[in-house]
DRENTORTI-220147 format. One record per residue (C-alpha): residue number from 1; residue in one letter; x, y, z. Coordinates in pm, whole numbers, plus 50000, padded with zeros to 5 digits. Layout:
+-----+---+-------+-------+-------+
:   k : r :     u :     v :     w :
+-----+---+-------+-------+-------+
: NUM : a :     X :     Y :     Z :
...
+-----+---+-------+-------+-------+
END
This chain:
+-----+---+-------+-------+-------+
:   k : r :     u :     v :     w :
+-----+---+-------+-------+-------+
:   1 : x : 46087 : 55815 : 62830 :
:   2 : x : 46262 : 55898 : 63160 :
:   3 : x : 46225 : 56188 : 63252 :
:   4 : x : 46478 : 56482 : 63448 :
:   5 : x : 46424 : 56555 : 63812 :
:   6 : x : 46367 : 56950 : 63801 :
:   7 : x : 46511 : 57155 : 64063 :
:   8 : x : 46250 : 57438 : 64013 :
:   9 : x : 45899 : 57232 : 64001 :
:  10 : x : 45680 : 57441 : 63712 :
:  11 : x : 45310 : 57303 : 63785 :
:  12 : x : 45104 : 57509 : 63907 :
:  13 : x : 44823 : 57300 : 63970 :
:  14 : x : 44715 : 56950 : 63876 :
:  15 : x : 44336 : 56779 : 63871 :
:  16 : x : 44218 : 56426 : 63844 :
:  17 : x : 43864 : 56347 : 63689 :
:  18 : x : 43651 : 56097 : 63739 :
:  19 : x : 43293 : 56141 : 63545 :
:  20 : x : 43036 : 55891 : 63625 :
:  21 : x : 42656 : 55782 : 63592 :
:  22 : x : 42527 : 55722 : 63900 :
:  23 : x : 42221 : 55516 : 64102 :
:  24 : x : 42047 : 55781 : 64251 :
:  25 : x : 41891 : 56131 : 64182 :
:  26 : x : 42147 : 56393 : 64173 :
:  27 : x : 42087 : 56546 : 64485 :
:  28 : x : 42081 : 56237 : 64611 :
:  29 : x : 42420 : 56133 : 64488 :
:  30 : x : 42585 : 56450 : 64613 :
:  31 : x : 42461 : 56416 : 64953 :
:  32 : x : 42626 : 56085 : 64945 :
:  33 : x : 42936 : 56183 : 64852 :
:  34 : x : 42961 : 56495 : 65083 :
:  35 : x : 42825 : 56289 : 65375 :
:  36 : x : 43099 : 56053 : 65356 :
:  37 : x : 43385 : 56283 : 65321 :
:  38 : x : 43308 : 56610 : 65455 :
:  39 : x : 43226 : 56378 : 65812 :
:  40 : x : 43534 : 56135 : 65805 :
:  41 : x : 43863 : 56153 : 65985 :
:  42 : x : 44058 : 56278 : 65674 :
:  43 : x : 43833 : 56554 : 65597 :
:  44 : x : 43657 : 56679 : 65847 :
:  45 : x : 43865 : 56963 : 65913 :
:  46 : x : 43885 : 57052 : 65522 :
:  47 : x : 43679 : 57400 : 65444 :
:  48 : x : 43338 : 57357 : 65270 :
:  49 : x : 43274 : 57561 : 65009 :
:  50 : x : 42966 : 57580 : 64801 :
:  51 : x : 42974 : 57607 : 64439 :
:  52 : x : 42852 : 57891 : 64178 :
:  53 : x : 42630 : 57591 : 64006 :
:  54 : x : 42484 : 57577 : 64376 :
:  55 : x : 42279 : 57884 : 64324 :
:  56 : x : 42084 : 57758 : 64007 :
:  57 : x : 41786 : 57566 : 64036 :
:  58 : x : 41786 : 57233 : 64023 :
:  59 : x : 41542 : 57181 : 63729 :
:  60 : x : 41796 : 57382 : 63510 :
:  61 : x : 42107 : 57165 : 63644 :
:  62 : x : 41982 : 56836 : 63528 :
:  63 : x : 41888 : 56968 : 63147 :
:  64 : x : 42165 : 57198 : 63096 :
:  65 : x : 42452 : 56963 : 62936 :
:  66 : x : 42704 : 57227 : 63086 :
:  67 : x : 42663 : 57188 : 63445 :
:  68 : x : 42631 : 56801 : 63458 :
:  69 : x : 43040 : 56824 : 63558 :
:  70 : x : 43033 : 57114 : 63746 :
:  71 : x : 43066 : 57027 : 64138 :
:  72 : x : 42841 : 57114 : 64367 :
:  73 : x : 43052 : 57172 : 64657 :
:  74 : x : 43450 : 57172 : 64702 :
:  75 : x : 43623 : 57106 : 65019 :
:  76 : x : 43966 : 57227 : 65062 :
:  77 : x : 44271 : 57241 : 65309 :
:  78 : x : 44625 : 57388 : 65173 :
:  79 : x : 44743 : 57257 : 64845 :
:  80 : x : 44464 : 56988 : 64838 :
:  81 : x : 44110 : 57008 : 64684 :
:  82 : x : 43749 : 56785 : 64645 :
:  83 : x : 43509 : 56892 : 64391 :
:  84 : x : 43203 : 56713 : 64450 :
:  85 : x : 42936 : 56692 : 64203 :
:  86 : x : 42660 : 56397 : 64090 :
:  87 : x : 42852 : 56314 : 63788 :
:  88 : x : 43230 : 56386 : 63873 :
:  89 : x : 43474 : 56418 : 64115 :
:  90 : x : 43765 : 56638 : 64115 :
:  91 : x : 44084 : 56578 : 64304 :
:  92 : x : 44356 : 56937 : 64308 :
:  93 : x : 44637 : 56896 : 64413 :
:  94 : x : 44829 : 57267 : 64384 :
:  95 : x : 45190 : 57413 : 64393 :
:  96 : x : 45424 : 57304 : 64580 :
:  97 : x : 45349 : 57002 : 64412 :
:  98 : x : 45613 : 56711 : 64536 :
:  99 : x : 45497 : 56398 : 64363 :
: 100 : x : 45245 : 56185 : 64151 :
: 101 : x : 45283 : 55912 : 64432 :
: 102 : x : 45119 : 56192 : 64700 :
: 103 : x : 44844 : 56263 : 64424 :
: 104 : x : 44750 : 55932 : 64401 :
: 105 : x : 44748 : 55858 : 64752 :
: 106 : x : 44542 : 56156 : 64831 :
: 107 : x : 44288 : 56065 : 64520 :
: 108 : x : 44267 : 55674 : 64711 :
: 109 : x : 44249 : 55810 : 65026 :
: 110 : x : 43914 : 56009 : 64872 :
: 111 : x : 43771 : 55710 : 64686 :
: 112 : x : 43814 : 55468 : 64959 :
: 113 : x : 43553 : 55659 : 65163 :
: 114 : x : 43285 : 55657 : 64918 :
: 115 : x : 42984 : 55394 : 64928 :
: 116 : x : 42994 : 55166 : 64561 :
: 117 : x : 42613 : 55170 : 64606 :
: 118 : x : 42646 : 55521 : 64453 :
: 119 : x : 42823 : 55398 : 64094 :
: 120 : x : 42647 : 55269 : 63839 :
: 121 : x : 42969 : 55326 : 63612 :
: 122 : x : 43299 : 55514 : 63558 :
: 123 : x : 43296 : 55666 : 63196 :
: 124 : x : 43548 : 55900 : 63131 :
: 125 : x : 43908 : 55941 : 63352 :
: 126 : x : 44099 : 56266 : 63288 :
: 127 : x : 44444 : 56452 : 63426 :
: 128 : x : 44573 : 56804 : 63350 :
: 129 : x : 44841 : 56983 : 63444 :
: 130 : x : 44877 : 57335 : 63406 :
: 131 : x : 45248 : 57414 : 63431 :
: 132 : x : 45373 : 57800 : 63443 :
: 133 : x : 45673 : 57907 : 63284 :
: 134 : x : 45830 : 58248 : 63391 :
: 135 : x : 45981 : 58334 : 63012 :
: 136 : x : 45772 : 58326 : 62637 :
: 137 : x : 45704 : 58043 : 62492 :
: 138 : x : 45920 : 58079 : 62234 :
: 139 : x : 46222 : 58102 : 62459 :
: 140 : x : 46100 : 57794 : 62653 :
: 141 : x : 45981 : 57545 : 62372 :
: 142 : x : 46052 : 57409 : 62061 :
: 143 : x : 45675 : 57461 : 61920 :
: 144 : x : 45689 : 57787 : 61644 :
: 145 : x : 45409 : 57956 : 61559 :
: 146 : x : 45343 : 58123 : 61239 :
: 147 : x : 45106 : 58400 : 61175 :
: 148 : x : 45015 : 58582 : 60841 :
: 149 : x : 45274 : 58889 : 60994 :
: 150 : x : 45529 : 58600 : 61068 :
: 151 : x : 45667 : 58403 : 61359 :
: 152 : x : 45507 : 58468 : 61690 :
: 153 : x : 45753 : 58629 : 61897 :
: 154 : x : 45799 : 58691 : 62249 :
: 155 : x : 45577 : 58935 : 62401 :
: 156 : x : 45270 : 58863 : 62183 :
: 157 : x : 44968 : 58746 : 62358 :
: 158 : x : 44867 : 58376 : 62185 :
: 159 : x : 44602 : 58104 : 62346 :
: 160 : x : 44625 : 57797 : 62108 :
: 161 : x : 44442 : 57435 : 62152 :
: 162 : x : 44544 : 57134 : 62020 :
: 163 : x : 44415 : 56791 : 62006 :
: 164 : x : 44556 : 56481 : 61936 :
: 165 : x : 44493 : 56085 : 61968 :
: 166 : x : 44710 : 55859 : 62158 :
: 167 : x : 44506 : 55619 : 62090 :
: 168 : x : 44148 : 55399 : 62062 :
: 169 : x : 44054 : 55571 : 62391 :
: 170 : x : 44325 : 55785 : 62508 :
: 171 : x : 44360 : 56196 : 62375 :
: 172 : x : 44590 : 56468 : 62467 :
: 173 : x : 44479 : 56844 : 62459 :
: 174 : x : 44746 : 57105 : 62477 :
: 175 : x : 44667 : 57478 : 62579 :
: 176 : x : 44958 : 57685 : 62541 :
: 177 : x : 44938 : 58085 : 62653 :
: 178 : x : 45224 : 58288 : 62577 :
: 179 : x : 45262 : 58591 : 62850 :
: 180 : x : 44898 : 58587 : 62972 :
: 181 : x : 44806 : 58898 : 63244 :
: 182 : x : 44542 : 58698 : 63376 :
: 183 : x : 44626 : 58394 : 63561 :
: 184 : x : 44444 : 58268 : 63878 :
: 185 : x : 44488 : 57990 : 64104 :
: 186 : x : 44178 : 57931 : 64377 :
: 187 : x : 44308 : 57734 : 64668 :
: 188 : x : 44151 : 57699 : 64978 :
: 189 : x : 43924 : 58047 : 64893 :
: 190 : x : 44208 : 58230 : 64809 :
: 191 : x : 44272 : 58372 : 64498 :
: 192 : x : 44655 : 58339 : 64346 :
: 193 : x : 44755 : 58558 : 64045 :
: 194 : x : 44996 : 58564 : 63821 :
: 195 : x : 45100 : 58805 : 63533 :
: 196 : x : 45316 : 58830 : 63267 :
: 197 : x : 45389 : 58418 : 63221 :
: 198 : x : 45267 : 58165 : 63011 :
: 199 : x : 45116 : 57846 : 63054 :
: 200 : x : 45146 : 57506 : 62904 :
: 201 : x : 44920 : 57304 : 63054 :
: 202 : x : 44826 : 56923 : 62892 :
: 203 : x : 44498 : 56776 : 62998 :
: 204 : x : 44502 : 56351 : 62907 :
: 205 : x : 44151 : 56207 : 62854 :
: 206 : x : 44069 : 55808 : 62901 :
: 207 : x : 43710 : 55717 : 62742 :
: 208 : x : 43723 : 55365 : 62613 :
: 209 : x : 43776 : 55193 : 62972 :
: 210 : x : 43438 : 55119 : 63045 :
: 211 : x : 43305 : 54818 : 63320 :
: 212 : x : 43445 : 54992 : 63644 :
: 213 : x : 43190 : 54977 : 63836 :
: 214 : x : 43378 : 55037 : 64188 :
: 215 : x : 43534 : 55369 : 64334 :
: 216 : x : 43826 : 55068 : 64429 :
: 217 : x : 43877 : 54902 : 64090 :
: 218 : x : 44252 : 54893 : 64071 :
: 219 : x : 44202 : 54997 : 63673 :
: 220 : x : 44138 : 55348 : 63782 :
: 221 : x : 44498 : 55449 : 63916 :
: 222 : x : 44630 : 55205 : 63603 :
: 223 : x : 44470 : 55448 : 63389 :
: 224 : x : 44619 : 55785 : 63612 :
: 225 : x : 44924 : 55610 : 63572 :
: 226 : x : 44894 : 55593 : 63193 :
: 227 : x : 44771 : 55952 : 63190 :
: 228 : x : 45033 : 56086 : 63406 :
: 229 : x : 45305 : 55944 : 63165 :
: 230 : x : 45104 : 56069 : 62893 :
: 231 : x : 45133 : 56465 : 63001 :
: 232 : x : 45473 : 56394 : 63102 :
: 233 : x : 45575 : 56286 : 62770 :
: 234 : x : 45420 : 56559 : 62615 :
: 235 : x : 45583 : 56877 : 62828 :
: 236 : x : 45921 : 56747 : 62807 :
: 237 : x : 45910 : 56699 : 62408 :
: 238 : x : 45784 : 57041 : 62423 :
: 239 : x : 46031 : 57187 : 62620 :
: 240 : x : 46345 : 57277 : 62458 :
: 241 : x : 46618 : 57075 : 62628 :
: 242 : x : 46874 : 57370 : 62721 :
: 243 : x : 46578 : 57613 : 62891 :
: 244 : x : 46461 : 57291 : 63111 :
: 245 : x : 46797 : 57118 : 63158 :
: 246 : x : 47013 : 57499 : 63213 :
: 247 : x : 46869 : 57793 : 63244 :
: 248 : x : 46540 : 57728 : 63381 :
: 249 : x : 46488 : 57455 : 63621 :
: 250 : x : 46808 : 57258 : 63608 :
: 251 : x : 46901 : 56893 : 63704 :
+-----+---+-------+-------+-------+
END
């Protein structure tokens, strides 16, 4: 599908996943991977912030299933962000957001730095994009909702999840919020909010690729490609064509 080049970009924020067993103990593995980023010539200057999961002890973090992806630390400078953790690494990349080709260059420029040693293999690759649309969701899409008391309409307040298969090892999940009060973007330590809008955002998971067993393979930006087409695919065929095309973003 090709798709339109918007005059008014709508994504908020977008995050690349990589989730990963690794060599070493945990601790270990993150003082690896902050070592060789937070002291190179690309990130030294980036801001180093400790993470929430930081404060919990370390016993806890290896047992409890829902911190094994959490990063330990985060550095961040601007519109660009690290999550560091011993299973994952998080790439942000936030509004103004000007291309995938700057993504990717700024997720190999990350990689490139880190020591294979660590990896014992990649296991899951993921990309979301949360995307914020000023109107409801039933102005800006084609997707209807319908409730016992009818059609959603414009003002009321709706979170809905979706999941679908693309295929063997690929799967879309679609979040759509119609006129949340309670969005917040964290760049750099600063809080952004935003009221009022609603948010599509479209997360594309990759399981099945399995033997990567470098931070280098070529096969990991094949598969960000893939996913990045993915998400694509699945905001425009959401969007109605006049609100993206007209009144909204334009051509």
């Amino acid at each position: 599908m090709e798709y339109p080049k918007l005059k008014t970009n709508p994504i908020l924020e977008s995050v690349a996943e990589i989730r990963f067993d690794a060599n070493f103990p945990d601790d270990i593995v993150v003082a690896l991977i902050f070592k060789s980023l937070s002291t190179s010539d690309e990130f030294k200057d980036y801001a180093q912030i400790p993470q929430p999961v930081m404060q919990m002890p370390a016993e806890i973090r290896k047992v409890d299933p829902n911190l094994k992806f959490q990063p330990y630390y985060v550095l961040s400078k601007n519109n660009f962000s690290i999550g560091i953790g011993a299973h994952i690494l998080q790439f942000f990349y936030r509004q103004p957001y000007i291309s995938f080709r700057s993504f990717e260059e700024f997720i190999k420029s990350g990689l490139d730095l880190i020591d294979d040693s660590i990896l014992r293999e990649i296991n899951q690759i993921n990309l979301r994009y949360v995307n914020k649309i000023d109107d409801s969701l039933a102005e800006a899409t084609d997707f209807k909702l319908q409730c016992a008391s009818g059609l959603v309409k414009n003002d009321d307040k709706i979170n809905v999840n979706i999941e679908s298969n693309i295929d063997a090892n690929t799967k879309i999940i679609l979040n759509l919020n119609n006129r949340s009060a309670n969005v917040t973007i964290n760049a750099n330590g600063k809080v952004e909010k935003f009221d009022n809008v609603s948010i599509i955002s479209v997360s594309a998971i990759c399981t099945g690729e399995k033997e990567m067993s470098t931070f280098k393979d070529k096969k990991i930006y094949d598969i960000f490609g893939k996913l990045h087409d993915n998400t694509h695919d699945v905001f425009f065929r959401l969007v109605d064509n006049d609100y993206y095309r007209i009144k909204k973003f334009g051509n």
